[in-house]
C-alpha positions as CSV (number, residue, x, y, z in Angstrom):
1,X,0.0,0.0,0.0
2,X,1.5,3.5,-1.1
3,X,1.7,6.7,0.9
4,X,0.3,10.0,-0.8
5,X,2.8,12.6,0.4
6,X,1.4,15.3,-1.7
7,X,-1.7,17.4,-1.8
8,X,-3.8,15.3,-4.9
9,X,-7.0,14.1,-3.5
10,X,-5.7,15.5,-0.3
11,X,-5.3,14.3,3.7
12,X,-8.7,13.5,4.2
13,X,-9.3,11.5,1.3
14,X,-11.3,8.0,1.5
15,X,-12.9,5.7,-0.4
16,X,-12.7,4.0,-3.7
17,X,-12.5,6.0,-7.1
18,X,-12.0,3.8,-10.4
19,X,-10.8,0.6,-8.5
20,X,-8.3,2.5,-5.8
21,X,-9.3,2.6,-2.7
22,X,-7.6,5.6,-0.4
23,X,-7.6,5.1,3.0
24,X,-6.4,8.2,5.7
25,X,-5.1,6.3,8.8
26,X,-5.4,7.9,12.2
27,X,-1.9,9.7,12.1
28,X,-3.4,11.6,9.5
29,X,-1.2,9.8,6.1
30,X,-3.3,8.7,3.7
31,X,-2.3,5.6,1.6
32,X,-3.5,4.4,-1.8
33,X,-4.3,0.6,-3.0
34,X,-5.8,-1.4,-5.6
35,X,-9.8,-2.2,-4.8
36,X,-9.9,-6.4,-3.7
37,X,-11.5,-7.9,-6.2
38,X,-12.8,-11.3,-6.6
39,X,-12.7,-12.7,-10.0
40,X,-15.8,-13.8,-11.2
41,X,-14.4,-17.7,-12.2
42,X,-14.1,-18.1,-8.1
43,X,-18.6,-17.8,-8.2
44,X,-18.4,-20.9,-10.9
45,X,-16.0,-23.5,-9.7
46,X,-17.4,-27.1,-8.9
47,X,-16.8,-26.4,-5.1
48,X,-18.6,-22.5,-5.1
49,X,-21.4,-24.1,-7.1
50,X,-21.8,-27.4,-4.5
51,X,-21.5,-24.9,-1.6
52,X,-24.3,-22.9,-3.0
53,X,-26.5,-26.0,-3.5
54,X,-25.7,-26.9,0.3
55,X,-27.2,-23.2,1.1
56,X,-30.2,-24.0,-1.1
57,X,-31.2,-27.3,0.4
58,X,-30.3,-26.2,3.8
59,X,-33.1,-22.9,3.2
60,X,-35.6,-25.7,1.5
61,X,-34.8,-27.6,5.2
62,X,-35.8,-24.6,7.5
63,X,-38.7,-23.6,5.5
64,X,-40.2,-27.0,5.6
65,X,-39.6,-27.0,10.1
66,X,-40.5,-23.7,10.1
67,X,-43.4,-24.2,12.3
68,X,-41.4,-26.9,14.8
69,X,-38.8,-24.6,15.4
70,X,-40.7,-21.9,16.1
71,X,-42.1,-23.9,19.1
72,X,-38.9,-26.3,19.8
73,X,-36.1,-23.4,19.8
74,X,-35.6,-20.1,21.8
75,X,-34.3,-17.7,19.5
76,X,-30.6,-15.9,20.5
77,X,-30.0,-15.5,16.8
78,X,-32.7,-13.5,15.5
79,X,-35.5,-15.7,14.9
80,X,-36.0,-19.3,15.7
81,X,-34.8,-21.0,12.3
82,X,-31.8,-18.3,12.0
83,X,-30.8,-19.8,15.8
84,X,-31.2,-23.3,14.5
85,X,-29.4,-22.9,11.5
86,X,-26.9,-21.2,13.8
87,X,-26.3,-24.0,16.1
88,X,-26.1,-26.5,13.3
89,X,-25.1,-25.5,9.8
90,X,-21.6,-27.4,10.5
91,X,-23.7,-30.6,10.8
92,X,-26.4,-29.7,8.1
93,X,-23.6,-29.0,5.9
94,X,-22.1,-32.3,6.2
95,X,-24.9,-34.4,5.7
96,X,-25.9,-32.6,2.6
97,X,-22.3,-32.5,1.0
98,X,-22.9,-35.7,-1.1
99,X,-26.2,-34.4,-2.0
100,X,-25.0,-31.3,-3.4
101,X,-22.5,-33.2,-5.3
102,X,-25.2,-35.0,-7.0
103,X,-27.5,-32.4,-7.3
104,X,-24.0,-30.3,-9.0
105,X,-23.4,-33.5,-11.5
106,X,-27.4,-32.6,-13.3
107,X,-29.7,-34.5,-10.7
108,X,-32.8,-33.0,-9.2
109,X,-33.3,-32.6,-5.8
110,X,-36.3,-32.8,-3.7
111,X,-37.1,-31.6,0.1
112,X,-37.5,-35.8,0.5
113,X,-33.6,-36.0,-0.5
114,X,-32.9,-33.4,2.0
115,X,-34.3,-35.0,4.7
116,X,-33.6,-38.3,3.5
117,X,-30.0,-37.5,4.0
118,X,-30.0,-34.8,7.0
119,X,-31.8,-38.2,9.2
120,X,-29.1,-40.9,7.6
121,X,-26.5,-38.1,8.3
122,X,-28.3,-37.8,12.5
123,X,-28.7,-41.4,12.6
124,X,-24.7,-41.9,12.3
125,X,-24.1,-38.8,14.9
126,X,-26.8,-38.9,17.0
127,X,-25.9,-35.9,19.0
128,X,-25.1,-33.5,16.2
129,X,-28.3,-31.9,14.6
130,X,-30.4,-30.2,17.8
131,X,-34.3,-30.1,16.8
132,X,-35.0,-28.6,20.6
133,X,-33.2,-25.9,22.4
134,X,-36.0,-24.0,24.1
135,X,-35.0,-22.1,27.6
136,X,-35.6,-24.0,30.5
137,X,-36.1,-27.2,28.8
138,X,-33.2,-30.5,28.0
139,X,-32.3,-30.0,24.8
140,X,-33.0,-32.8,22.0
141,X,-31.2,-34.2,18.9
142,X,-32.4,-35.9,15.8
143,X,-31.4,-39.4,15.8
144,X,-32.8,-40.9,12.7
145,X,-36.3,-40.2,11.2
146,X,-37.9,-37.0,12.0
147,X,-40.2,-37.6,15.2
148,X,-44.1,-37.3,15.0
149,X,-43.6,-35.5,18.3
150,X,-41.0,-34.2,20.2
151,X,-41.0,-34.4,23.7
152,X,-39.6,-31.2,25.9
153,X,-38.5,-32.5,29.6
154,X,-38.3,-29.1,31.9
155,X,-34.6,-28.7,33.4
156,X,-36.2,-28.8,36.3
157,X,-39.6,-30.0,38.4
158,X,-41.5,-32.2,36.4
159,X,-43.2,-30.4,33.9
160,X,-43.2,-32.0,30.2
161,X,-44.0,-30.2,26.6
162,X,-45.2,-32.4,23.6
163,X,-45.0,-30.6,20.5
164,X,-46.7,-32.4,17.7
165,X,-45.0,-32.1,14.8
166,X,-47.3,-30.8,11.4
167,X,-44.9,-30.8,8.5
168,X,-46.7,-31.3,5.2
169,X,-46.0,-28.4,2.6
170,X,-45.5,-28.6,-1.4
171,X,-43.0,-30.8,-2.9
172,X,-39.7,-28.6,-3.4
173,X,-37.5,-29.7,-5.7
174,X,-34.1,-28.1,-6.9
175,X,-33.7,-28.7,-10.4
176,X,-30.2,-29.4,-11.8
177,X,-30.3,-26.0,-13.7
178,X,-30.6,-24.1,-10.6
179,X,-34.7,-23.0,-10.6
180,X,-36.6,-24.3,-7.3
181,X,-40.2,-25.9,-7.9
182,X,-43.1,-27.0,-5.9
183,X,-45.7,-29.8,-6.8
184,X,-48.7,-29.9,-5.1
185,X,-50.1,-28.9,-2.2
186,X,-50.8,-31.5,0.8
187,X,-51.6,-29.5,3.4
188,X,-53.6,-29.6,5.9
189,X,-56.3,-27.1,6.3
190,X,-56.4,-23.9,8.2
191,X,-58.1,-20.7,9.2
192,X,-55.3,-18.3,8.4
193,X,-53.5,-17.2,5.6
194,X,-49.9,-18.3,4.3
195,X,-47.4,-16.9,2.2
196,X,-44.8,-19.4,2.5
197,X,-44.3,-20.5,-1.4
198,X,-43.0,-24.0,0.5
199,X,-46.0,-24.1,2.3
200,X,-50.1,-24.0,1.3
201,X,-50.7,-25.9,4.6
202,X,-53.2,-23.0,6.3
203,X,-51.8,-21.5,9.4
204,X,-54.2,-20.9,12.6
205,X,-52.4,-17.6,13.1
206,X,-50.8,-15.0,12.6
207,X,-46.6,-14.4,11.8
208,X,-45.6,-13.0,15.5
209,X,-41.8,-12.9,14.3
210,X,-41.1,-9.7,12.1
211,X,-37.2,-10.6,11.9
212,X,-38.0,-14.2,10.1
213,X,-38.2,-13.5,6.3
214,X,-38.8,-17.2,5.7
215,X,-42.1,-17.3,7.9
216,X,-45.3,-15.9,6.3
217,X,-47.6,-17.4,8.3
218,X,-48.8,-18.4,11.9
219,X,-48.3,-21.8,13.9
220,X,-50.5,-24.7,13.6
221,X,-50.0,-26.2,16.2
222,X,-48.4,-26.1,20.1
223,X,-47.0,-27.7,22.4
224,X,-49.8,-29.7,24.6
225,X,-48.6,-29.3,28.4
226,X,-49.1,-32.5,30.0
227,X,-47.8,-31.9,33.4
């Protein structure tokens, strides 16, 4: 990086004009350099493309738990799905690597890939994907197939939370040159209305959680206290 020692653009000089960026340090020099730029080959290798199609299945994932997380996790990470992808996009990551590959190599891929592989992937490490990490409650992994219900022990006294789980939304499918596409709906019915272009299922309520640009619509469904 070169120091400008004369008057030019002057002491106070920042910012970036035609690719050079000038930058005025706090001893009052101001030094000159060439704008970082990433080439645009780096956005098409085999590894950038895989990584993206990780992302995508991992979004087509939260989108179709959207209304278990909202009830399973206590958000610390804006909302509940940001705070579950938080605490295990390492994992998720892993179990869809081979997937992404594939997907990368011209196949299709469908939410019932994702899961299919995210549950073989828990199965193996059974303490690795956390589908429950609400405050005051034991936390809880996936293990293998996704759970009809999930059951929320209290940390302490005996007080126990059975969410039941209500995932049924469109078929999504990645197709191998890059659109996303739904199939029909299988839904279940509901009184309120739903945005969610991963999810016709109605909604018996209304989106509580501004910060969540994935969630549309309201829960169907809470936890049944049983205590």
């Amino acid at each position: 990086m070169a120091e400008i020692k004369q008057i030019g653009p002057g002491r106070k000089t920042a910012g970036t004009i035609d690719g050079v960026t000038y930058v005025t340090l706090r001893n009052g020099k101001t030094y000159v350099r060439s704008a970082p730029h990433m080439p645009e080959s780096m956005f098409k290798t085999t590894e950038a493309r895989i990584r993206q199609a990780v992302f995508k299945m991992i979004q087509m994932h939260l989108k179709y738990h959207l209304r278990t997380f909202k009830q399973t996790i206590t958000p610390t990470k804006g909302s509940s799905s940001n705070t579950y992808y938080s605490i295990n996009h390492k994992a998720l990551a892993l179990a869809l690597q081979a997937l992404a590959e594939q997907y990368v190599n011209g196949a299709d891929v469908t939410i019932t890939d994702v899961e299919a592989a995210i549950c073989a992937y828990a199965a193996a490490h059974p303490t690795s994907i956390r589908i429950a990490s609400k405050s005051g409650y034991q936390e809880v992994y996936l293990t293998g197939e996704w759970p009809e219900t999930i059951t929320l022990n209290a940390l302490t006294g005996d007080s126990t939370v059975i969410i039941i789980v209500n995932e049924h939304g469109e078929q999504t499918t990645i197709n191998a040159d890059g659109t996303v596409t739904t199939g029909s709906n299988t839904g279940s019915s509901g009184s309120g209305s739903n945005t969610n272009p991963t999810d016709n299922g109605g909604d018996n309520g209304s989106n509580t959680d501004p910060t969540d640009p994935t969630d549309n619509g309201g829960n169907n469904g809470g936890g049944n206290d049983v205590n």
